[in-house]
N, C-alpha and C positions, 0 to 999 in steps of 0.2 A: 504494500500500500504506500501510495505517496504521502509525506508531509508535510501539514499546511505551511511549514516556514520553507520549503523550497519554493512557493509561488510566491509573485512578487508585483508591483501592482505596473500597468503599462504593458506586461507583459500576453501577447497575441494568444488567443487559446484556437487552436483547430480541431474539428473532429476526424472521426478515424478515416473517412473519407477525401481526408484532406483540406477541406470546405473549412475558410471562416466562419469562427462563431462568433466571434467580441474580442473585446481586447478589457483585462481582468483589471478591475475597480481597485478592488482590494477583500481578503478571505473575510468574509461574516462569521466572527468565531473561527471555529476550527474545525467544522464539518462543510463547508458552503464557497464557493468561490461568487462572486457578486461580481459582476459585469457591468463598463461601463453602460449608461445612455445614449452619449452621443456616439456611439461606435452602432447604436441599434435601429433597426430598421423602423421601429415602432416609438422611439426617442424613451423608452422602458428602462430600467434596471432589470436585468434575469439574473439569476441563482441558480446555480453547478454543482449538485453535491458533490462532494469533494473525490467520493467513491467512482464516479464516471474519468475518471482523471486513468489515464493508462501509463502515461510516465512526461516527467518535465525535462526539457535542454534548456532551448533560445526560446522555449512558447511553450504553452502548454497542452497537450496532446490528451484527447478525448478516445474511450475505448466505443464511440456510439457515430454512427454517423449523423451529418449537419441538419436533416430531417428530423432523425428521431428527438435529436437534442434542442430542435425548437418547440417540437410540440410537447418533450416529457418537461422540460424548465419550470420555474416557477418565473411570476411577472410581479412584480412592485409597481403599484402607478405612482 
């Protein structure tokens, strides 16, 4: 499992399909990665459980692809 102090905030999260998803805010707590707005297509905040996370470099890489990962998210107006 990854740990929340490897992510880091600005930094690009893609899913497994290689597809942007956001570029990451900053971890809500230590289970949740939180997504910028302005990066969102919907001007939103979404939330990544931390568990969807497959492993981090230069970005952070999702084990879901950019479909599944829009519709499983959570949304903040």
């Amino acid at each position: 499992m990854v740990a929340a102090n490897e992510i880091r905030e600005h930094m690009e999260v893609r899913a497994a399909d290689g597809g942007h998803v956001g570029t990451v805010d900053h971890m809500e707590g230590t289970s949740r990665i939180k997504l910028t707005r302005t990066d969102s297509e919907d001007g939103k905040h979404h939330l990544i459980p931390l568990d969807w996370v497959d492993h981090v470099d230069a970005h952070v890489h999702l084990n879901k692809d950019a479909d599944t990962v829009r519709r499983e998210w959570s949304t903040l107006n």
